[in-house]
N, C-alpha and C positions, 0 to 999 in steps of 0.2 A: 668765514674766517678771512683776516687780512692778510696778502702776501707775506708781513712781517711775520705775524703768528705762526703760518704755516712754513715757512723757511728756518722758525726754531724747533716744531717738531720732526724727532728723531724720524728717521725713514725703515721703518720696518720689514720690508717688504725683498725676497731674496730679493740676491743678485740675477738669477735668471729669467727670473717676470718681470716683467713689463708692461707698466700701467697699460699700454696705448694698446697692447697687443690684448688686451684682457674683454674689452671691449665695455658698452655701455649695459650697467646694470639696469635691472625693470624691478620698480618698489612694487611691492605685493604680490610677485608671482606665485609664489609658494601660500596666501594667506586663505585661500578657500581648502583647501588639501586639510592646512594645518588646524584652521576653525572646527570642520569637521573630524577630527581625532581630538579634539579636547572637549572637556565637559563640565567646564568651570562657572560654579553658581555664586553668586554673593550671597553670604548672608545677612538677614536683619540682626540688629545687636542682643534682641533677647535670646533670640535663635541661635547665633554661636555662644553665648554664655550657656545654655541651657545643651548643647551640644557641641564640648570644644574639639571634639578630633571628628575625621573624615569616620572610621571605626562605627562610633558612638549615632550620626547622623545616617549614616547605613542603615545601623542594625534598627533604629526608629521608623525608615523609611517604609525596609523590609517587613515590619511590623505590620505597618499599617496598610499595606499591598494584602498581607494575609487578612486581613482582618475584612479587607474590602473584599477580596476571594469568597471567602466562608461566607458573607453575608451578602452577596450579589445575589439577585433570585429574577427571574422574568415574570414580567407584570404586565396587566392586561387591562386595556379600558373596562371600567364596571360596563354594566348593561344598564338597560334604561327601568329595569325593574328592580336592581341589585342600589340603585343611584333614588328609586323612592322611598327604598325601606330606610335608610339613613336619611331623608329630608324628612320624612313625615314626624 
C-alpha cells in the first residue's frame, strides 16, 4: 500500500499499544500445529452431489470400514500342489 492509502486508513489499534513495542511478526508459525488439528478433504463433484452434508459422507465412509472389517480374512500363498490342481 501507498503512503497515501495507508494515511486514509482508520487506525484501530488502542491507545496503549504500540506498533514498535509489539515487535516483528513470523508468517506461519502456528501453521504446522494448525495443519495437523484439521482434516479437510475436497471433494470430487459427483461425490459431493451424491453426498451433500459432512453426516451423510461419514455414515458411507463408516459403512464401508465395516464392510472391509467383516470381510478382511488372512491369506496364504497356495502351495505348489494347491497352484497344479487349478493349472491342470
Amino acid at each position: 500500500m501507498s503512503e497515501v492509502s495507508m494515511s486514509k486508513i482508520k487506525d484501530e489499534m488502542r491507545t496503549e499499544y504500540k506498533r514498535k513495542d509489539l515487535g516483528k511478526g513470523v508468517r506461519g508459525k502456528y501453521f504446522e500445529r494448525y495443519a495437523k488439528g484439521t482434516n479437510l478433504v475436497l471433494l470430487n463433484d459427483k461425490v459431493a452431489k451424491a453426498f451433500p452434508s459432512a453426516e451423510a459422507v461419514n455414515e458411507a465412509l463408516l459403512g464401508l470400514l465395516a464392510l472391509t472389517e467383516q470381510t478382511a480374512r488372512i491369506t496364504s500363498r497356495a502351495t505348489r500342489a494347491s497352484r497344479k490342481r487349478f493349472v491342470a
